[in-house]
VOSE-640678 format. One record per atom (N, C-alpha, C): residue in one letter; y, z, x negated; atom name; residue number from 0. Coordinates in Angstrom, 3 decimals. Layout:
<nodes>
  resn        py        pz        px  name  resi
     A         Y         Z         X    CA   NUM
...
</nodes>
This chain:
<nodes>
  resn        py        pz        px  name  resi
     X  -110.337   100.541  -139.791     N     0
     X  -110.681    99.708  -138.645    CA     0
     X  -109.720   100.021  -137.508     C     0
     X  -109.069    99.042  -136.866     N     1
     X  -108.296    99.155  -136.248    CA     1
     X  -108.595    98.831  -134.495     C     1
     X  -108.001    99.815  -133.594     N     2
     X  -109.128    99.286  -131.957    CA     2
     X  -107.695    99.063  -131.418     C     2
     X  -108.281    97.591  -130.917     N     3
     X  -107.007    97.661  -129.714    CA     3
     X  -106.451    98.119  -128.807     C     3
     X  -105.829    98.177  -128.425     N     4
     X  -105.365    98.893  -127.140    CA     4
     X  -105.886    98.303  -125.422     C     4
     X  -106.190    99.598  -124.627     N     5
     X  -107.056    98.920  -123.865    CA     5
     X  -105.476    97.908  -123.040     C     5
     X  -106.011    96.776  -122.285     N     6
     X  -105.360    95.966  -121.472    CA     6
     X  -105.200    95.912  -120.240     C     6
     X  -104.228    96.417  -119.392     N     7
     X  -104.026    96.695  -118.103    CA     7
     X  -104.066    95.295  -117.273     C     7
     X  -103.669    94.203  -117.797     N     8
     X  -105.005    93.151  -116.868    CA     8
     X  -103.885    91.571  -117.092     C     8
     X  -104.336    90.694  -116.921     N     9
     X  -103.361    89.257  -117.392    CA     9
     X  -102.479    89.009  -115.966     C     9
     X  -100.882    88.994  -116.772     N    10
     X  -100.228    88.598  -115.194    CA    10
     X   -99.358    87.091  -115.550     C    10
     X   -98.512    86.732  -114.970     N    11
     X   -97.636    85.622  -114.468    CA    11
     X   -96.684    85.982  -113.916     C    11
     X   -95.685    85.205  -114.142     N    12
     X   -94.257    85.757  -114.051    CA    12
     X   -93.676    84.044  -113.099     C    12
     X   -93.127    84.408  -111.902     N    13
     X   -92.505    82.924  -111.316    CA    13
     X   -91.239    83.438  -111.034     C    13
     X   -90.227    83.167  -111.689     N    14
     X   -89.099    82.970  -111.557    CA    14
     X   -88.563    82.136  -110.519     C    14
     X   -88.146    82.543  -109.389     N    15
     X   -87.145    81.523  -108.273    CA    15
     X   -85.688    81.535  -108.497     C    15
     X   -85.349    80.568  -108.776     N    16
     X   -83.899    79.953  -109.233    CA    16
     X   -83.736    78.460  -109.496     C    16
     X   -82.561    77.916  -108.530     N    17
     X   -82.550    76.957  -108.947    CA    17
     X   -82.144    76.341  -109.923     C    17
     X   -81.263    77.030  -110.309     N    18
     X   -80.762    76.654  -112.028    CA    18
     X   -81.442    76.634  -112.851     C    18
     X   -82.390    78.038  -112.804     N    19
     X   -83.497    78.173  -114.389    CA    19
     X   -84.361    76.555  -113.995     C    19
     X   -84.797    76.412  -112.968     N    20
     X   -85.761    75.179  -112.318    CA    20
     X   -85.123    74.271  -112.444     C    20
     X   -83.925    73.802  -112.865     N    21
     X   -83.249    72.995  -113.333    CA    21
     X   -83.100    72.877  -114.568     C    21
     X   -83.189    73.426  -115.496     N    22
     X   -83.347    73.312  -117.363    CA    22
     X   -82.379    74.561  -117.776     C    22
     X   -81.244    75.682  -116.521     N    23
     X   -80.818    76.644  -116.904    CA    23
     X   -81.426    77.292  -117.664     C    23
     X   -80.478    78.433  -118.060     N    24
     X   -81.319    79.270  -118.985    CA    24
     X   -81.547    80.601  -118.287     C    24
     X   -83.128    81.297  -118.050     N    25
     X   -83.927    81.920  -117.937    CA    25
     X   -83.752    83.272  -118.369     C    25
     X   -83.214    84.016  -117.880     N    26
     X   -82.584    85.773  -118.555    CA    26
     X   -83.727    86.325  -117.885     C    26
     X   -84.407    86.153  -116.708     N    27
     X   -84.884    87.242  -115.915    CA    27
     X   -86.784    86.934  -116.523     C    27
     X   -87.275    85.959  -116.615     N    28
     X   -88.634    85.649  -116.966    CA    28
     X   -88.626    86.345  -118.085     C    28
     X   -88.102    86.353  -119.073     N    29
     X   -87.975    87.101  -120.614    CA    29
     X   -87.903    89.359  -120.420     C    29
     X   -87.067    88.932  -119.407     N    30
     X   -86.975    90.614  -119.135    CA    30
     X   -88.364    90.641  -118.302     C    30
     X   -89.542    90.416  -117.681     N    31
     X   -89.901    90.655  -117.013    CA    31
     X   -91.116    90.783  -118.172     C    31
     X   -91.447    89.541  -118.594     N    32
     X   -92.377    89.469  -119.465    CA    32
     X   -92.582    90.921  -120.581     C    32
     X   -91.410    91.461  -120.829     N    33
     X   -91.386    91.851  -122.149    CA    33
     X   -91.392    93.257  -121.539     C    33
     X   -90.867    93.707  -119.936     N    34
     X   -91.615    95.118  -119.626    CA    34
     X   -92.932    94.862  -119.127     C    34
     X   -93.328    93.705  -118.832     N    35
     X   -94.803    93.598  -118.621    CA    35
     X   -96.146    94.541  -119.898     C    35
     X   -95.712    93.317  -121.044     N    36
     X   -96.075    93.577  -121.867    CA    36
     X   -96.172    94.936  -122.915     C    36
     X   -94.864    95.874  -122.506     N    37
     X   -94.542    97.129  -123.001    CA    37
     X   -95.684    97.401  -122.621     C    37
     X   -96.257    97.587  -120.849     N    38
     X   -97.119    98.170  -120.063    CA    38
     X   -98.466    97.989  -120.359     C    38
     X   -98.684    97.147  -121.008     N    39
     X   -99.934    96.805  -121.253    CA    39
     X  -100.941    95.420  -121.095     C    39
     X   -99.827    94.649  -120.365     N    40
     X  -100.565    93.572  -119.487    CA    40
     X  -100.261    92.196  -120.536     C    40
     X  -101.206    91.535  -120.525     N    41
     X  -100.914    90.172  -120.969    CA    41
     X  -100.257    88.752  -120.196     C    41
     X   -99.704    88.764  -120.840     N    42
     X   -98.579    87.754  -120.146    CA    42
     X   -99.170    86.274  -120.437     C    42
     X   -99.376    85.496  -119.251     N    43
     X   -99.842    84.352  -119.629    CA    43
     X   -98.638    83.199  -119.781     C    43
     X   -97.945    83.431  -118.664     N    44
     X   -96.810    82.348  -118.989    CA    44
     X   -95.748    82.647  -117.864     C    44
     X   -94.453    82.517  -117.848     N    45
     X   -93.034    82.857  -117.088    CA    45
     X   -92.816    81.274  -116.445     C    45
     X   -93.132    81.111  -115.524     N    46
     X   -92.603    79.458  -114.670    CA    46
     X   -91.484    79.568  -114.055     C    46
     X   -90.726    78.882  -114.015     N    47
     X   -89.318    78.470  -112.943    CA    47
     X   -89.694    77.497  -111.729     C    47
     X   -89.231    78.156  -110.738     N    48
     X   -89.303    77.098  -109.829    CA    48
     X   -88.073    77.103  -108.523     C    48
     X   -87.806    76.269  -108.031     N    49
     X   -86.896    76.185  -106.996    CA    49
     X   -86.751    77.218  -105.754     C    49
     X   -86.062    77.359  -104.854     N    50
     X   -86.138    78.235  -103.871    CA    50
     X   -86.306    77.254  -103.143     C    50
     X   -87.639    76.798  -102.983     N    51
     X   -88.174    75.935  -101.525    CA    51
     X   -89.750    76.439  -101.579     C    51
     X   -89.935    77.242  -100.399     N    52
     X   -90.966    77.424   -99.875    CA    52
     X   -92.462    76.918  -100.281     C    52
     X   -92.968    75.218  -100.157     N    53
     X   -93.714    74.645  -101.464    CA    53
     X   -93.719    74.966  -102.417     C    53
     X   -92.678    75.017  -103.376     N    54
     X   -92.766    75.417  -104.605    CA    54
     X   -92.938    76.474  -104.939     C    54
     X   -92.494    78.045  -103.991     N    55
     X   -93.270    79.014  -104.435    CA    55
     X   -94.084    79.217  -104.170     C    55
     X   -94.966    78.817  -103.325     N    56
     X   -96.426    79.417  -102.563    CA    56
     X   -97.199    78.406  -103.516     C    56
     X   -96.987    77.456  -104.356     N    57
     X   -97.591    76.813  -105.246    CA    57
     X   -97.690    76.793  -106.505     C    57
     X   -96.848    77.867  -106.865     N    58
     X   -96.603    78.552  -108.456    CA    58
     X   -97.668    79.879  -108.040     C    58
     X   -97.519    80.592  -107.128     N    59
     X   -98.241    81.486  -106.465    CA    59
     X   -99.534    81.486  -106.309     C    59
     X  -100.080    80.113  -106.205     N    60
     X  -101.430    80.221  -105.299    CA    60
     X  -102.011    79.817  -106.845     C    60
     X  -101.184    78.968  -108.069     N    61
     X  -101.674    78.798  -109.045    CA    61
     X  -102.250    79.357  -109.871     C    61
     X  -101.206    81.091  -109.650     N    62
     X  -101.654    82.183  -110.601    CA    62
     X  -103.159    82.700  -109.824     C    62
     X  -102.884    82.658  -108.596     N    63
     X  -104.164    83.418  -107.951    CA    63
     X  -105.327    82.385  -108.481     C    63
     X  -105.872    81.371  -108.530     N    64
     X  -106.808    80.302  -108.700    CA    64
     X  -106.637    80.693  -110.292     C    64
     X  -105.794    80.786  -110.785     N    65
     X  -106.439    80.754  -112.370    CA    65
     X  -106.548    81.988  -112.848     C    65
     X  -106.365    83.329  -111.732     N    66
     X  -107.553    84.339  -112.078    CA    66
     X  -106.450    85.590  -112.927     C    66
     X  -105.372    85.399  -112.574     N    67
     X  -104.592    86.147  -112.984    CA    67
     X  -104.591    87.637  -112.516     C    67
     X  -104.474    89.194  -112.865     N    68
     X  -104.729    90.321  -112.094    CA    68
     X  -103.609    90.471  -111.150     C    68
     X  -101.935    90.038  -111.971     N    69
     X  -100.484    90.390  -111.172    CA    69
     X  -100.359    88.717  -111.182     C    69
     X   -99.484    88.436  -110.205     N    70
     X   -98.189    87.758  -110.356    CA    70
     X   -96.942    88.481  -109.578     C    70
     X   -95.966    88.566  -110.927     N    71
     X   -94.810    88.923  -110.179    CA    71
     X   -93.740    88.062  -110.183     C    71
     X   -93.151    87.651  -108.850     N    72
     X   -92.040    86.691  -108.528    CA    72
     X   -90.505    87.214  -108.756     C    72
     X   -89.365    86.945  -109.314     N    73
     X   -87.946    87.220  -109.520    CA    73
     X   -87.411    86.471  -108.725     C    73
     X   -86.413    86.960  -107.644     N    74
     X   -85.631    86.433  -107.174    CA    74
     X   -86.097    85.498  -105.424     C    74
     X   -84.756    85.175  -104.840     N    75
     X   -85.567    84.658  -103.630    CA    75
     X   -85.662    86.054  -102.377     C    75
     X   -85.422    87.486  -102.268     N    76
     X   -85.423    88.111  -101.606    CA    76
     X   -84.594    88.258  -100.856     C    76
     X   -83.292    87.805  -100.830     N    77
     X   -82.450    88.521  -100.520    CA    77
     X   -82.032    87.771   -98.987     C    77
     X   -80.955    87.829   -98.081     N    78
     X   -80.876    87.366   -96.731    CA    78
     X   -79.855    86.183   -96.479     C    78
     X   -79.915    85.670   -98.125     N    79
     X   -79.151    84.023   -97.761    CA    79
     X   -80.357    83.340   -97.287     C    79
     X   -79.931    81.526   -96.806     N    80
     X   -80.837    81.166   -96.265    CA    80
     X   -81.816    80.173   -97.052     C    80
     X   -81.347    80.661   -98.355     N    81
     X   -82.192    80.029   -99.529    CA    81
     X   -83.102    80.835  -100.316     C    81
     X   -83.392    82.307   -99.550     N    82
     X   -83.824    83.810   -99.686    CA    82
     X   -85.071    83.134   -99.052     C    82
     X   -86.474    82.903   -99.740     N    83
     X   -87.419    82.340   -98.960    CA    83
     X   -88.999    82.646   -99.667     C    83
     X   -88.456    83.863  -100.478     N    84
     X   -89.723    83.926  -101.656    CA    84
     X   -90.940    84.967  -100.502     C    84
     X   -90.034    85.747   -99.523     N    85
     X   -91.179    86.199   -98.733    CA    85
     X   -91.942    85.873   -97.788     C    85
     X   -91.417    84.444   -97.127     N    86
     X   -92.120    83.934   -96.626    CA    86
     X   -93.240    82.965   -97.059     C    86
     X   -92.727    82.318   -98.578     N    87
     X   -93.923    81.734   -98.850    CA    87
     X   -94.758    82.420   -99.430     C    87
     X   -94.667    83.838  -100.035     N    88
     X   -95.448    84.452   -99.922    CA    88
     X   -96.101    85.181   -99.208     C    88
     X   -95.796    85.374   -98.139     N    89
     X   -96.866    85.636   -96.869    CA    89
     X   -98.215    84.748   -96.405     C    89
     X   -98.115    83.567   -96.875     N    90
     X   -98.527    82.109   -96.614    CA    90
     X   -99.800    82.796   -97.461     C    90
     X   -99.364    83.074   -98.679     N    91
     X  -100.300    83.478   -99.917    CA    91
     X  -101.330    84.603   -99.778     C    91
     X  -100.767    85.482   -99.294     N    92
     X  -101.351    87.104   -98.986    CA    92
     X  -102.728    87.115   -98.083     C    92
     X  -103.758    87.746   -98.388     N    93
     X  -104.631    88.403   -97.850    CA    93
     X  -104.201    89.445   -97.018     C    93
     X  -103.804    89.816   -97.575     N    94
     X  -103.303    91.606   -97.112    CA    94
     X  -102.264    92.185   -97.650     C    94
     X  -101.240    92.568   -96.847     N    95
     X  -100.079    92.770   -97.715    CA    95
     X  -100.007    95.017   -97.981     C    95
     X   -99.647    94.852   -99.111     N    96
     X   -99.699    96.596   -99.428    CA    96
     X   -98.442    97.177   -99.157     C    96
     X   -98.030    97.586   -97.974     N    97
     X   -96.577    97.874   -97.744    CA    97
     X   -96.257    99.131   -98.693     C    97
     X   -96.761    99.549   -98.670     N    98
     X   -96.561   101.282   -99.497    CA    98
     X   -95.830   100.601  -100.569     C    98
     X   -96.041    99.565  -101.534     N    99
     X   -95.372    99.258  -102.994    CA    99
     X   -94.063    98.226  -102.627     C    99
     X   -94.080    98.013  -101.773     N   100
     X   -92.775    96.855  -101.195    CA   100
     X   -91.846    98.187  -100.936     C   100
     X   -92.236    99.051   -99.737     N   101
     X   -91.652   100.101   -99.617    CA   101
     X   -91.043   101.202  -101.121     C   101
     X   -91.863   101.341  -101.724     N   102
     X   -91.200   102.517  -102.853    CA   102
     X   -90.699   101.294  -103.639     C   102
     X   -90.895   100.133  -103.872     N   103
     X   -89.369    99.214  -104.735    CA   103
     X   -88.138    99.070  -104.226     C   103
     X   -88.370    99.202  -102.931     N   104
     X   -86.650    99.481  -101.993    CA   104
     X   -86.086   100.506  -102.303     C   104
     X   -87.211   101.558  -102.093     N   105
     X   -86.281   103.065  -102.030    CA   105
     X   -86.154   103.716  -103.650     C   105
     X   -86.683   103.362  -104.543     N   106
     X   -86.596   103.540  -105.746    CA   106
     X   -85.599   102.688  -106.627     C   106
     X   -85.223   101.345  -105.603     N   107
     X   -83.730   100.452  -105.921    CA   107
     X   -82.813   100.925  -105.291     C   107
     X   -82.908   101.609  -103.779     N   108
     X   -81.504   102.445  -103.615    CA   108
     X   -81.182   103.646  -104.245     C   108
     X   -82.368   104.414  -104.947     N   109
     X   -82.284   105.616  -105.301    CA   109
     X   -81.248   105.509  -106.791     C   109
     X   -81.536   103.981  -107.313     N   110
     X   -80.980   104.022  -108.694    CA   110
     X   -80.056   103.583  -108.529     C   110
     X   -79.148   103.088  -107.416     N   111
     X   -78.216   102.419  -107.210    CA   111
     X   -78.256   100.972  -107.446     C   111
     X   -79.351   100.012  -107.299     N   112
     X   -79.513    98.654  -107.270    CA   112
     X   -79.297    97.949  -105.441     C   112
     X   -78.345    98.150  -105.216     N   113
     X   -78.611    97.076  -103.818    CA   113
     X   -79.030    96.079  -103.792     C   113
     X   -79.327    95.008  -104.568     N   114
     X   -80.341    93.784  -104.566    CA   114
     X   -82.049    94.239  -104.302     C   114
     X   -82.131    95.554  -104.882     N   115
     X   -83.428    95.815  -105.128    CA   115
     X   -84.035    96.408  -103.582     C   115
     X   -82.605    97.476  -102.945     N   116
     X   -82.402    98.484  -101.746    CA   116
     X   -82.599    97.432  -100.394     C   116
     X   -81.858    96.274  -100.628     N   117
     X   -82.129    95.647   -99.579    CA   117
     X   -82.712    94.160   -99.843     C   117
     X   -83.867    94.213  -100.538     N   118
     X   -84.594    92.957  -100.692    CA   118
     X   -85.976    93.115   -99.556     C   118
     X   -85.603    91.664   -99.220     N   119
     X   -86.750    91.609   -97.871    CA   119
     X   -88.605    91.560   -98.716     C   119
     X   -88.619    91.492  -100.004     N   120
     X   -90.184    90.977  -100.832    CA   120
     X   -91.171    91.963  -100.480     C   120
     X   -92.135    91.114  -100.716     N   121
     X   -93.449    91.939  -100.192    CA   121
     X   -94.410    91.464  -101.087     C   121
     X   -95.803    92.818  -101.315     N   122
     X   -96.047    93.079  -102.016    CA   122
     X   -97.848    92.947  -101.124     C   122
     X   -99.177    92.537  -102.217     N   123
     X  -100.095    92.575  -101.032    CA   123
     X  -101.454    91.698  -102.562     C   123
     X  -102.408    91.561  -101.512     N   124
     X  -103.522    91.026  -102.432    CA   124
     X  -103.869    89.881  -101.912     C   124
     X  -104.029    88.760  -102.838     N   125
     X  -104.577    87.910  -102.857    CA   125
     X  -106.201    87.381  -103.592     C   125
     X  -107.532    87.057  -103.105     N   126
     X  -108.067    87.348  -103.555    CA   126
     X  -108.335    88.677  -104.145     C   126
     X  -108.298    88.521  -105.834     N   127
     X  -108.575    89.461  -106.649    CA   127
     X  -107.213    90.016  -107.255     C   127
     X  -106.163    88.849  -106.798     N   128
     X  -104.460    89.395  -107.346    CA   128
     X  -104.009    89.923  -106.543     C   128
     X  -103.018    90.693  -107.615     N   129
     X  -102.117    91.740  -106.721    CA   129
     X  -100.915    90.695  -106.727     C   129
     X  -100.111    90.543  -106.417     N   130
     X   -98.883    89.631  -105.725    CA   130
     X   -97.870    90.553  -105.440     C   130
     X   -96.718    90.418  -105.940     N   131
     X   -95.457    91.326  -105.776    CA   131
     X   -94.124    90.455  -105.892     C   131
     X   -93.223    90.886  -104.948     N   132
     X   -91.947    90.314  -105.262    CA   132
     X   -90.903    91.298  -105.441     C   132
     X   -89.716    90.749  -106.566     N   133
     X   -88.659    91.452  -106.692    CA   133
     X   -87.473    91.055  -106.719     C   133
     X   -86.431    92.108  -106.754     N   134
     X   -85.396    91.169  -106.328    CA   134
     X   -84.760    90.092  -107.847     C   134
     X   -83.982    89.707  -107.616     N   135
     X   -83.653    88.727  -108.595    CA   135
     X   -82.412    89.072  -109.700     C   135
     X   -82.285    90.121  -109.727     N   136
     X   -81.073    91.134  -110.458    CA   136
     X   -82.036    92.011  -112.005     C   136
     X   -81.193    91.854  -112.881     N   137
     X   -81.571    92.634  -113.795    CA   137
     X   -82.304    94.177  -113.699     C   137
     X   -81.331    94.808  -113.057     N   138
     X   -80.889    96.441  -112.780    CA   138
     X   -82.397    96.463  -111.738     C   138
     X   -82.781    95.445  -110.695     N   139
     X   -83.746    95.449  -110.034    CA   139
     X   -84.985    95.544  -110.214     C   139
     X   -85.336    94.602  -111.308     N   140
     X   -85.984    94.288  -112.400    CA   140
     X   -86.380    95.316  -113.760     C   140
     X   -85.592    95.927  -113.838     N   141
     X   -85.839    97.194  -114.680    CA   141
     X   -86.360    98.549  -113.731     C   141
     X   -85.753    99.104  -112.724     N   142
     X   -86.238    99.795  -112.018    CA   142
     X   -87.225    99.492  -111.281     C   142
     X   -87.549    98.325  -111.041     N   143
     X   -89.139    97.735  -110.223    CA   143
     X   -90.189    98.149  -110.712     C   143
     X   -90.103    97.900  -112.592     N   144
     X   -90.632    97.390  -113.350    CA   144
     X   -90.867    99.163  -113.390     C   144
     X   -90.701    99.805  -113.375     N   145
     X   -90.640   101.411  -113.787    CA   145
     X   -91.858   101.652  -112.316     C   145
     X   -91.335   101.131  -111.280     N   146
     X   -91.854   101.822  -110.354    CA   146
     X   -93.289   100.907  -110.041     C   146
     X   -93.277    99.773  -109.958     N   147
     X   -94.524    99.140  -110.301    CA   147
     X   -95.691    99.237  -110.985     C   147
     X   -95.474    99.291  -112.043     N   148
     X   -96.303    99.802  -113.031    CA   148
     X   -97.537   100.514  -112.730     C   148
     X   -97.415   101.575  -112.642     N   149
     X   -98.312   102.637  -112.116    CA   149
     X   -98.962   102.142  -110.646     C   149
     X   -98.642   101.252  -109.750     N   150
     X   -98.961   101.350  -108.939    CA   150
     X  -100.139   100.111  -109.022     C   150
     X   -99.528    98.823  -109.656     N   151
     X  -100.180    98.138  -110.018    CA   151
     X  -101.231    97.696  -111.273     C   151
     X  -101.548    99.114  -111.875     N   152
     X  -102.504    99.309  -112.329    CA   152
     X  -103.558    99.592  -111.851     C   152
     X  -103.503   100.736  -110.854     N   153
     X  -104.175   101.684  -109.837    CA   153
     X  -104.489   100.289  -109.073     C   153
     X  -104.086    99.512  -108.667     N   154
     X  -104.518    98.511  -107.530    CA   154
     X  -105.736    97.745  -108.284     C   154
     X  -104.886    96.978  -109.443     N   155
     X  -105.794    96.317  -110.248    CA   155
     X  -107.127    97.167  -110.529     C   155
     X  -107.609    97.819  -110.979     N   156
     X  -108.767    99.218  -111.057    CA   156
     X  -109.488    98.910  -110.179     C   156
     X  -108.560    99.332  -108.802     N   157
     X  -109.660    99.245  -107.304    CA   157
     X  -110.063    97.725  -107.143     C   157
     X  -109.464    96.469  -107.392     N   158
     X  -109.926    95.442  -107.623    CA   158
     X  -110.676    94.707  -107.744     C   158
     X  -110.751    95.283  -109.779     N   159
     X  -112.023    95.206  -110.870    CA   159
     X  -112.939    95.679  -110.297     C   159
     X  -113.127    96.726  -109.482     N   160
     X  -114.324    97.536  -109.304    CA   160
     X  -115.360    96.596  -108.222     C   160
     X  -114.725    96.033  -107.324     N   161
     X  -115.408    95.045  -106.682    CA   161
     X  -115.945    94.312  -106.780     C   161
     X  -116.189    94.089  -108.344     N   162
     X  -116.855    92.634  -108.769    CA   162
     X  -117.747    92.953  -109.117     C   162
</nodes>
């Protein structure tokens, strides 16, 4: 008899890019998904969407309404003026958790990721979701994904417990 493994909680993956949101092809939803999933979490589905403000706070507010524990956003952090994933996610946020926005910066300069070191994303609860942004770089994305983890389990936990 075989027991599953317990499940650290169902997330969503929104990719900001305009290319992937254009029919490009998608490198960063696939990497995200697949350290998701290492971790424990069930992956419901990886969306693309544009870098316009609407469109992320509406891929965003989708995962929160359909009850998701994470959504984590790729890309969109950074200080061009098409860098807009933190403001529409502010729009989104209950409460934002600076402590995990904070250790994805300093745990992206520590590894040598400057996309990751100086990404403006923020990190916070919505409803019952935890909501996180990262930067839009591979190298960012792997070290996020290291430093996240743990944190957004522990969140999810305190969460669950509320219900």
């Amino acid at each position: 008899m075989e027991i599953d493994a317990a499940v650290a909680g169902r997330a969503l993956v929104v990719v900001v890019d305009d290319r992937t949101a254009h029919g490009g092809v998608d490198s960063l939803g696939p990497l995200v998904t697949e350290l998701l999933t290492e971790a424990g979490f069930l992956v419901d589905a990886s969306v693309s969407v544009q870098a316009d403000e609407v469109e992320i706070r509406n891929a965003l507010n989708t995962a929160v309404i359909g009850g998701v524990d994470l959504v984590i956003s790729v890309g969109g952090t950074g200080s061009s003026p098409r860098d807009v994933t933190p403001e529409a996610t502010e729009e989104v946020l209950d409460r934002e958790i600076l402590g995990i926005s904070e250790a994805l910066r300093a745990s992206g300069l520590a590894s040598g990721s400057l996309d990751a070191g100086l990404s403006r994303g923020l990190a916070g609860v919505s409803g019952s979701t935890l909501v996180v942004n990262l930067a839009g770089s591979r190298a960012a994305i792997r070290d996020g994904m290291v430093t996240l983890t743990p944190l957004a389990i522990k969140v999810i936990d305190e969460l669950s417990g509320l219900e």
